[in-house]
Structure formats: C-alpha cells, structure tokens
C-alpha positions, 0 to 999 in steps of 0.5 A, a space after each residue: 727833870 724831864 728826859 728830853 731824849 726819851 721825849 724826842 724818841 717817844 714822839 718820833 716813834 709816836 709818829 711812825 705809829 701814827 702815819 702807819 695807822 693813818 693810812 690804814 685807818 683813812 683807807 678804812 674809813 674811806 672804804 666803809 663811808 665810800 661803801 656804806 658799810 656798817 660802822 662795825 664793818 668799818 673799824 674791822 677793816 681800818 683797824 685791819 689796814 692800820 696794824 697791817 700798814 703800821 707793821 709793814 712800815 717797820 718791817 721794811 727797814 729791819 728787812 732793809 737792813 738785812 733781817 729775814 721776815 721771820 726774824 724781823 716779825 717777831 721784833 716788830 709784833 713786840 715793838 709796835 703791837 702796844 702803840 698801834 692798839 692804842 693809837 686804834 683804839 681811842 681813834 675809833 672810840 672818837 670816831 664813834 662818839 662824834 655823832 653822824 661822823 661815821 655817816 657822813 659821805 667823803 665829800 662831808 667836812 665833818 667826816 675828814 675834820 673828825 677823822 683828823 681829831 680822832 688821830 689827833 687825840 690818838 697821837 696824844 693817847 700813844 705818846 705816853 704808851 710808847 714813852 713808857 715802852 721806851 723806858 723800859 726797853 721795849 717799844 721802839 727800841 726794839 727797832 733801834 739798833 736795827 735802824 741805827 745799827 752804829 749806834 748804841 741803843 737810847 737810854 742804854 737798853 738793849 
C-alpha cells in the first residue's frame, strides 16, 4: 500500500528543494552563458547559488519561528544538504549531456528548454531521495515541527 501522506511531503519538500535550486541554478547559468564562462566556472557558481538560495529559504522560516541562526543552521544542513545535492547533480550532469546546451546565448530555446528539462529530471532524481529521508526522519522532517510547531511530526518521527 502506497503512503500517500509520505508521497504528499515528499513532493512538497521535493519542490522546495527544488525552487531554491532553481534560483540558483538559473542564476548560475545566466551568469556563466551571459558571460561566456567555461562550463566548469558555470556549475561551480550555479551549484554555489543553488545550495546558498536552497539553504537560505529554509533558514528564513525556522528564524521566523524563533530559532537563532546557529541553531537553525545545523537543522537545515541536515535537512536539506542530501536532496539539494542530488537535485544539483543530475542537473548539471543533463545540462552537460545535451550537446551545446551550455554554449548557446540566453536568447537560444535550446538553452532555457534544456535548462527546464535538467530541473525536471532532477525533480524526479530527489523525489525518491527526500521520500527516503522522510521515512527514516530525516529530511524535511527535521523542519516539520518548526513550520508547524502545533502540529506532531509526519509519519510519527521526531
């Protein structure tokens, strides 16, 4: 029997990993095709902007609910870090496989519909990743409570 539950915060958690990647990621890319960056500059600089954009939007409402950085730092390194590598891996690894992708200028389709494949297909990589971490209490349970402090944790984990 499927747990729609675990599916329902897999894929919400799958897609706040996502938008924060995203932004980094798209910022990256614009920078490095804007600039004519070598590929590898590039990803350096999207991956960067994608953990920094994915960690800072789930820093903003653990500290909205009251946590100091400090303490909410480490939560959201543990929470986030397995899902927005992942989501950053298969990514790039599609950007780079697409032939020219990566060369074409920002006004090119072929750059902004790879680009929208490779998050795409990363999406579907991190899915099962943060649904693992959930079962297992990790994840984006970590953040849960914090979120929804009212409320007990899904599935039971603390």
């Amino acid at each position: 029997m499927v747990d729609t539950s675990l599916n329902k915060t897999a894929l919400s958690a799958t897609l706040h990993c996502l938008t924060g990647c995203a932004i980094g990621e798209v910022s990256g890319m614009i920078l490095g095709t804007a600039f004519g960056w070598h590929d590898g500059v590039t990803i350096i600089v999207s991956v960067t902007l994608a953990f920094l954009f994915g960690y800072a939007l789930s820093l903003l409402p653990l500290i909205k609910a009251g946590l100091t950085l400090a303490a909410a730092a480490p939560v959201v390194l543990a929470a986030d870090t397995l899902s927005i590598f992942t989501m950053e891996v298969v990514d790039n690894a599609v950007m780079i496989l697409i032939p020219g992708a990566m060369g074409k200028g920002l006004d090119n389709p072929l750059f902004w519909l790879t680009l929208a494949f490779a998050l795409f297909v990363a999406f579907w990589a991190a899915f099962p990743v943060n649904r693992w971490l959930l079962m297992r209490g990790r994840g984006h349970a970590l953040t849960h409570r914090f979120h929804h402090p009212d409320k007990d944790e899904p599935h039971g984990h603390r």
